[in-house]
Every structure is written in C-alpha cells, then in structure tokens.
N, C-alpha and C positions, 0 to 999 in steps of 0.2 A: 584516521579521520574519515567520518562520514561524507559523503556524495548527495548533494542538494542538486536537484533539477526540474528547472520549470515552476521556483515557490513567486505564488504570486504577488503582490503588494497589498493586496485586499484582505481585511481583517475578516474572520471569520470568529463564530463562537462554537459552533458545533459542524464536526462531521465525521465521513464513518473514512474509518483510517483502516486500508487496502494491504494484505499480503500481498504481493504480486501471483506468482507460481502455484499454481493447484488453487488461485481463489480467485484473480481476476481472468489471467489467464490461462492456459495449459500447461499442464507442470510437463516442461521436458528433460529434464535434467540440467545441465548446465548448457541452455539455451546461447549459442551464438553465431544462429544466424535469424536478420530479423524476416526474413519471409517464410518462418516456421510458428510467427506470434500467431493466436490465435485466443479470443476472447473465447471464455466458457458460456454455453449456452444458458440465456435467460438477464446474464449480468448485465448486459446495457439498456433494458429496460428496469429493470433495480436500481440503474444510479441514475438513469432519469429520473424516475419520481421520487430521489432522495434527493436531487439538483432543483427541481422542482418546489420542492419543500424548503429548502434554503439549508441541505445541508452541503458543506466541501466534500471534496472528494479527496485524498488523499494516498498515495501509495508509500506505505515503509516496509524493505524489504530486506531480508539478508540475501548478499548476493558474493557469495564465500567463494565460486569460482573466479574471482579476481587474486583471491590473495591463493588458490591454488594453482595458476594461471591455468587454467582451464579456457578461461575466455579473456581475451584483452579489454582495454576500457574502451578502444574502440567500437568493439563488437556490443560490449555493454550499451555505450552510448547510440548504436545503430537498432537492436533491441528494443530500448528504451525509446527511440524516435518511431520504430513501427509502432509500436503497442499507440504511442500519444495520435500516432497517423488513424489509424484505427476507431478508437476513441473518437475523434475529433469526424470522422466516417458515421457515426454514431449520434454526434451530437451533445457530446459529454468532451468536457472541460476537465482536465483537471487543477487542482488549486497547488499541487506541489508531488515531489518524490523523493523520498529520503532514503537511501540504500549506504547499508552495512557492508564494507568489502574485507571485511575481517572475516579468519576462522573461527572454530572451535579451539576453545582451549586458551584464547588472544589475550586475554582478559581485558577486553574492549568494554565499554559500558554502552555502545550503541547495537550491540548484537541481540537481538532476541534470542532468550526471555530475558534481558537486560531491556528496563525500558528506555534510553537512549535516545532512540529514535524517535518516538513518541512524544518522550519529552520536546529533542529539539522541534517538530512540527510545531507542539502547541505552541514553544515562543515565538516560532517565527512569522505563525498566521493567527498569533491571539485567540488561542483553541481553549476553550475551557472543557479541561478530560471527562470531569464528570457528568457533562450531556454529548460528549464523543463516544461510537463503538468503534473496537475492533475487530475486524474481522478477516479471520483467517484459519489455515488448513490444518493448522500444526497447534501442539502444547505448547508452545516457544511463544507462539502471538499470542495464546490466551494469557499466559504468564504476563506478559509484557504490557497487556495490556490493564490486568489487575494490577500490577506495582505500580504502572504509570495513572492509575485511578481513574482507566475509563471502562466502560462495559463493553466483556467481552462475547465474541459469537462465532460458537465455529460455521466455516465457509458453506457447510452441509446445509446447515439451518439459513443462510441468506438468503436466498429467495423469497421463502414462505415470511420472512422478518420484515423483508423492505415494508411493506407499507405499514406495516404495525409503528416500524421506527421515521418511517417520513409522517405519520400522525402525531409522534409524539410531540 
C-alpha cells in the first residue's frame, strides 16, 4: 500500500510531479535522519516560478528502505517533515507526496517505472497527465512517467526547463 502525505484538497490540472532523492533533494542513500535533508542547489527557485505559473507541486517517490528496513516509518515520516520544513523555509508549498514502500521484484504497481503512483496523484488532485511533467534522476521515473501519459524530464535537464515549462 502506498503512503499519501500532506495531499491537499484543492484541485489542480497540471503540475510537475517530483522524484524526491538525487532530484529534489540530495540522494543520500537511504536517508534517515532528517537534519541530513538538503534541497539541491537551484531547485527552489524552479518551483517557485512553476508555483507561480499555477503549477502543483508534487513529490512521488520509491522509498524501498521501508520494506528493507533500512529506515523506520518513523524516521521516513521525520525525513519527510524536514524536507516539507525546508520547503516551506523557501516559500514552496507542496500540494501532496506519494511514496512507494515496496521493493524490487514486489510486483506492486505503485513502484516506479510502474506508473502507480502517478496515477494515484492524478485522482486524488484532479491532475490531468498529459499537461503534467515528470521529473526525475532515474529510467524508472522517466518510464513511469511515459505509461502514466505525462511528459517526462530527466532531473539534469530541470533547471534550464523550468521556465520554458512554467510558460507553457
């Protein structure tokens, strides 16, 4: 079962839906402790003027050290409250988080590149995929993000994309 936190009530039609790890913020492994988050340089002016523009903000993420126990859902959920701390430090809202706690191999349909995750965002904030991007570090989120029918972007390319994608 996937892990919902923080989805808002407010409908959305488009927004750019967030790897966490090596795309919003520092890929450390299996991060659990949260005074290690750390946003990657450039990204919170990126989703400002994607917030700006009127798009959500989104994070769907595999977070596979739960079901390795690697990290508790604790520590997940303490994680998860720095990164939102930070964020909100910033001036960036997000509109939701949906994270995979499944392996490899589960046959889960929320794990990336299973789109899953994707999918459930879009029902739950009224996302229409095909003016949503994905965007993230890995083949898994580009995948996941072609079956789930929105445009994908690797993390490398974010930057230089934001404003082309908060014009569109």
């Amino acid at each position: 079962m996937l892990i919902e936190l923080g989805v808002t009530t407010s409908f959305l039609r488009r927004a750019v839906l967030m790897d966490r790890d090596g795309t919003l913020i520092e890929d450390l492994g299996y991060l659990n402790e949260p005074e290690r988050v750390r946003l990657l340089p450039g990204v919170a002016p990126a989703l400002r003027q994607l917030r700006a523009a009127g798009f959500g903000i989104v994070v769907v993420s595999n977070q596979s050290g739960l079901w390795r126990k690697r990290i508790t859902q604790k520590q997940h959920l303490a994680v998860h409250a720095a990164m939102i701390e930070i964020l909100r430090g910033e001036r960036i809202e997000l509109n939701g988080a949906f994270y995979c706690p499944h392996g490899p191999g589960q046959g889960c349909g929320c794990r990336k590149p299973e789109p899953g995750l994707l999918l459930r965002a879009a029902e739950r904030l009224s996302l229409s995929l095909p003016e949503c991007w994905m965007v993230g570090d890995k083949e898994s989120d580009l995948e996941a993000a072609r079956s789930a029918g929105c445009r994908p972007l690797r993390a490398d390319k974010f930057l230089g994309a934001a404003s082309a994608i908060a014009a569109s």
